[in-house]
C-alpha positions in Angstrom: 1.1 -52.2 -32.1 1.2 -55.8 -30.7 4.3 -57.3 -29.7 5.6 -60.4 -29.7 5.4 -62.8 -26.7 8.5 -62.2 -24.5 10.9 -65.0 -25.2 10.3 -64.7 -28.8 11.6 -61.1 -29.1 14.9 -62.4 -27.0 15.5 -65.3 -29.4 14.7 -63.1 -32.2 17.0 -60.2 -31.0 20.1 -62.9 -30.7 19.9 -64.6 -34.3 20.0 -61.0 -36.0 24.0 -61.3 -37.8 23.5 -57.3 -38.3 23.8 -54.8 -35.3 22.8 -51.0 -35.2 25.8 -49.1 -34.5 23.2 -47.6 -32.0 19.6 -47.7 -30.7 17.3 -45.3 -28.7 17.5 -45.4 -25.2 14.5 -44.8 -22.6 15.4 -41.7 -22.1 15.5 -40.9 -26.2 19.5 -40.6 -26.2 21.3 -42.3 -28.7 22.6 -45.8 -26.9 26.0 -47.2 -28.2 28.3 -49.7 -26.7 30.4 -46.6 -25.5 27.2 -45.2 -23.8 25.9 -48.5 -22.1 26.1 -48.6 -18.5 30.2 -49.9 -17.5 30.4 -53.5 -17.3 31.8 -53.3 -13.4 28.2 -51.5 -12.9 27.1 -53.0 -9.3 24.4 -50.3 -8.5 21.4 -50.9 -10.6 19.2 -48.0 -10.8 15.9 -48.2 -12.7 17.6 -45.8 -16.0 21.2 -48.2 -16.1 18.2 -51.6 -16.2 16.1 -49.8 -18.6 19.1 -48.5 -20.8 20.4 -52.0 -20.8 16.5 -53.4 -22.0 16.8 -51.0 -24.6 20.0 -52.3 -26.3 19.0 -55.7 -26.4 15.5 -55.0 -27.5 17.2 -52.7 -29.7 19.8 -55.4 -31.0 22.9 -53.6 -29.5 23.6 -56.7 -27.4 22.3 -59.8 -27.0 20.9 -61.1 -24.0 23.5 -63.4 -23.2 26.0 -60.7 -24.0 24.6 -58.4 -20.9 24.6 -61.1 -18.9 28.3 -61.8 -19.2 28.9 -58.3 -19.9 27.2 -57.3 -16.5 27.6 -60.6 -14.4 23.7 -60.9 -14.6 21.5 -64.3 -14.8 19.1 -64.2 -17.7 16.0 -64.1 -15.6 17.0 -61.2 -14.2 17.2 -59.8 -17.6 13.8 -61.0 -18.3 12.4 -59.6 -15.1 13.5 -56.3 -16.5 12.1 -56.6 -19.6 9.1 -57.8 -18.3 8.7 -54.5 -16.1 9.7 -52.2 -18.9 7.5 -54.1 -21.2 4.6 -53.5 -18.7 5.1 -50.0 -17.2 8.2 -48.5 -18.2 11.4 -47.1 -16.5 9.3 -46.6 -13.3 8.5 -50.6 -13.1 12.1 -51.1 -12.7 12.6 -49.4 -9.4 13.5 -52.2 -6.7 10.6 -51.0 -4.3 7.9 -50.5 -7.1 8.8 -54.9 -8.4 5.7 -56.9 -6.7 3.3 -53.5 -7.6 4.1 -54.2 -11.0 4.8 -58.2 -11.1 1.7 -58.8 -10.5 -0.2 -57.2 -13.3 -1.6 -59.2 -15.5 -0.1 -59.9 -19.0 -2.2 -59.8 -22.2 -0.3 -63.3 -23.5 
């Protein structure tokens, strides 16, 4: 299945009026607002990034919502979804960032 180029799925995600009341998570549990990682989160494990990918690819949240929600700047955000995009929850790990940066995209 081909995707859409990255900043088109963001824009995409934030002009939908209806939201899921919830989305599968990386994991394949059920992801609500409830569920999300807490907005005082300050330890970012790869699961907490990739649950938090998940609800905005999902249309849970926008991205601008988790980056209020979680006190994050929006390329952060798209650093994660860039990583989950290209190798999943293990792209995400802090150590494992510059293996997987520098992949090449398809775009």
């Amino acid at each position: 299945m081909r995707q859409l180029p990255l900043d088109r799925r963001i824009s995409v995600r934030e002009n939908l009026k209806i939201r899921p009341a919830a989305v599968l998570g990386p994991m394949g549990e059920h992801l609500t607002m409830e569920t999300l990682p807490s907005p005082d989160t300050r330890r970012w494990v790869c699961r907490r990034k990739a649950q938090v990918v998940a609800a905005i690819n999902g249309g849970l949240l926008t991205a601008d919502e988790a980056c209020d929600r979680y006190g994050l700047s929006f390329e952060e955000i798209e650093i994660w979804q860039r990583g989950y995009a290209l190798a999943g929850v293990p792209a995400l790990r802090v150590t494992r960032i510059k293996q997987y940066r520098d992949v090449p995209s398809d775009d």
